[in-house]
TIDOZA-680848 format. One record per residue (C-alpha): residue in one letter; x, y, z. Coordinates in steps of 0.02 Angstrom, whole numbers, plus 50000, padded with zeros to 5 digits. Layout:
# TIDOZA-680848
aXYZ ...
END
This chain:
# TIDOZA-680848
x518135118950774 x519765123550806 x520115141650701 x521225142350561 x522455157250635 x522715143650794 x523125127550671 x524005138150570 x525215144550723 x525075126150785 x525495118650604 x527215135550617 x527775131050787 x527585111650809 x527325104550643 x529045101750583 x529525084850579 x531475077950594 x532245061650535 x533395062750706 x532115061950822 x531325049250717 x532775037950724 x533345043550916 x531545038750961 x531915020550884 x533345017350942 x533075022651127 x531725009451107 x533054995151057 x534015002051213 x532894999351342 x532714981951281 x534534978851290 x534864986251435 x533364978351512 x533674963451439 x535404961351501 x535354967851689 x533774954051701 x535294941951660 x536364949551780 x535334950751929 x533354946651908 x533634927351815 x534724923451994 x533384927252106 x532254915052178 x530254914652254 x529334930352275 x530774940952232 x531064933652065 x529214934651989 x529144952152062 x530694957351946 x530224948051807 x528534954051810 x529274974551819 x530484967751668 x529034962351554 x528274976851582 x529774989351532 x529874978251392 x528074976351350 x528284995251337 x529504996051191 x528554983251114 x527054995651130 x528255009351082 x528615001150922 x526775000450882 x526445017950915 x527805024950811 x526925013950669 x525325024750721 x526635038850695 x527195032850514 x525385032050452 x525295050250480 x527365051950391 x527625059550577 x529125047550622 x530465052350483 x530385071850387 x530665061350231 x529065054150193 x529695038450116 x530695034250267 x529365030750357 x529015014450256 x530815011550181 x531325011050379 x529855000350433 x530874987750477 x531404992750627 x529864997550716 x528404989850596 x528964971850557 x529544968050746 x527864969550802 x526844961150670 x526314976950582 x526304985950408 x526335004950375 x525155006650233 x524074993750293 x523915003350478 x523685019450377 x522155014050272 x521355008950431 x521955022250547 x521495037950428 x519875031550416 x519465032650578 x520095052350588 x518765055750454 x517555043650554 x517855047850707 x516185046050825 x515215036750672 x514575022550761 x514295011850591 x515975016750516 x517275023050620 x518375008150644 x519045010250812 x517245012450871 x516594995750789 x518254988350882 x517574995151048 x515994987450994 x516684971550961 x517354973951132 x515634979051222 x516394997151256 x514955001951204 x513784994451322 x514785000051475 x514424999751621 x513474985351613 x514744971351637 x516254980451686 x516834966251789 x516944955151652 x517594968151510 x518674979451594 x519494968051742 x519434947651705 x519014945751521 x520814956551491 x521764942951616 x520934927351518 x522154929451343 x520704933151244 x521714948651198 x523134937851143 x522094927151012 x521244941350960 x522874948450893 x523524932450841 x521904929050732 x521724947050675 x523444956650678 x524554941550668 x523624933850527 x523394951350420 x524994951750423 x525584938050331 x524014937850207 x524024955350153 x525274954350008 x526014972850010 x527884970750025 x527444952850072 x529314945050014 x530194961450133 x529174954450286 x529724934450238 x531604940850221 x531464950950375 x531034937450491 x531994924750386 x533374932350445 x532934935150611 x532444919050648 x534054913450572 x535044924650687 x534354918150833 x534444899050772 x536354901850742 x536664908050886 x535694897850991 x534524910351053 x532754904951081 x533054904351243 x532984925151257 x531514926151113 x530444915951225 x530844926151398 x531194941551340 x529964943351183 x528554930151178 x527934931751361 x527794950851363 x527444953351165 x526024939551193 x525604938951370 x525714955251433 x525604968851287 x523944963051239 x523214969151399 x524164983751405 x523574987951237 x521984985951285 x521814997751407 x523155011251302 x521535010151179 x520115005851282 x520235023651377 x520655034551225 x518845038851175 x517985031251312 x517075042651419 x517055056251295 x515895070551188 x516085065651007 x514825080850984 x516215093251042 x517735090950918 x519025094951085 x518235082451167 x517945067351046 x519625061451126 x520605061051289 x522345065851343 x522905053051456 x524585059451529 x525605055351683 x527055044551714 x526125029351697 x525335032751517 x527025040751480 x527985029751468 x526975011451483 x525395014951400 x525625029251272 x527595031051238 x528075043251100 x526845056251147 x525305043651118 x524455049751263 x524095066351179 x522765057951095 x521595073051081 x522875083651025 x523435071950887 x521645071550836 x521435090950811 x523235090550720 x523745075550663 x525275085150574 x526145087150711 x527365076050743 x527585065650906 x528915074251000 x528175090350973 x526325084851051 x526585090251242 x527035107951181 x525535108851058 x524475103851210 x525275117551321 x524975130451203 x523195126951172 x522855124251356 x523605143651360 x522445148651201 x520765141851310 x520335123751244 x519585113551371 x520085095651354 x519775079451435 x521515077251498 x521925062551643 x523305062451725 x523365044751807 x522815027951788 x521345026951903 x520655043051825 x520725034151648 x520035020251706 x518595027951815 x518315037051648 x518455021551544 x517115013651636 x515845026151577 x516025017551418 x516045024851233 x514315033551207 x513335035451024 x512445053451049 x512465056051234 x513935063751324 x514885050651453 x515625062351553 x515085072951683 
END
């Protein structure tokens, strides 16, 4: 357990939150898209052949990332990590929520579940996702789970049947969510615009996210100890996880786990200064690591790692 003097320094140093970076951190997000989105007019959309899938592909994923940024600052609101006024982070879910099919308080009752959960096989719900997912049964067909089943859009339905759907059925703030995207959809009808929603938002939100969100939650507590509370969870840093797979400090998953307080932007320098107060974590710091580690698979009462 981590002792009360260190989450009490932790809580001192890092655990004040800031409606700036909040709001910088969304609106770098709605950047990248534009900027992405417009120098793909400019130069990618006039290539040809190899040359042009090659960009496109790099393009979806930038923008694949946002759209995965967007999600995890959602992660962040369930927590009130994103804005230092509470109610900000569902008065401003608009921005970052709604765009990607998600709902604050809807996340949160999941999502703080599984921090109480965390490691029960019968309850925790991201375990019964992995489950659902045959994490659980790793290695035994890692081909199939890990490396073709991802490529095949089952991760696209499953969201659009589960995610998607929830949604629109859940009836919290139910006519916000209809005006949001009755707008939006109007916006881009007048101003004939369909033509960027379906390049520039349907392919990566649908075709490409999924995976990548796969994987950005596949190797979180894959691989793990849930029997040692600093290692129920793994850090998986880098450039890659960074800023693809686990924008907005996301990739400090174990750290989030042993504070959840502390906000996003603050994360990397909790993790430094418990690395210099001796905890031992399961940190990775590239994408073949996490994914030699995610092929161990998410284990009941044995450890997975060695």
């Amino acid at each position: 357990m981590i002792n009360k003097e260190i989450y009490r320094v932790l809580i001192e140093k890092f655990g004040k939150k800031s409606n700036f970076e909040g709001f910088k951190a969304i609106l770098i997000d709605y950047l990248i898209i534009g900027i992405t989105v417009f120098l793909s007019e400019e130069w990618v959309m006039h290539m040809t052949g190899v040359l042009f899938f090659s960009c496109y592909f790099l393009i979806c994923i930038i923008l694949a990332s946002r759209y995965r940024g967007f999600e995890i600052l959602v992660h962040e609101a369930s927590h009130n990590n994103v804005f230092a006024t509470n109610a900000y982070n569902r008065n401003f879910q608009f921005l970052f929520a709604y765009p990607v099919f998600l709902h604050v308080r809807t996340y949160a009752k999941i999502h703080l579940e599984h921090h109480q959960l965390i490691g029960d096989f019968e309850k925790d719900p991201d375990i019964l996702i992995y489950k659902k997912w045959g994490l659980d049964k790793l290695p035994e067909n890692k081909l199939w789970v890990l490396y073709l089943r991802p490529l095949s859009l089952f991760f696209t339905w499953d969201h659009l049947r589960t995610t998607f759907l929830n949604f629109w059925l859940i009836k919290e703030d139910r006519l916000t969510k209809i005006i949001y995207w009755s707008i939006v959809l109007l916006v881009i009808t007048l101003f004939d615009g369909w033509y960027y929603v379906g390049v520039y938002y349907l392919i990566p939100f649908y075709i490409l996210l999924p995976v990548l969100r796969f994987y950005a939650r596949a190797n979180e507590h894959t691989g793990v100890d849930f029997s040692i509370e600093s290692r129920s969870a793994r850090n998986n840093l880098g450039f890659f996880h960074r800023y693809i797979l686990h924008p907005h400090g996301d990739g400090y998953h174990q750290v989030h786990h042993l504070v959840a307080s502390v906000p996003f932007f603050n994360l990397p320098k909790a993790h430094h200064f418990l690395l210099t107060n001796n905890f031992k974590f399961l940190d990775s710091n590239s994408p073949i690591t996490s994914l030699a580690m995610m092929e161990k698979g998410c284990k009941d009462t044995e450890s997975s790692w060695s």
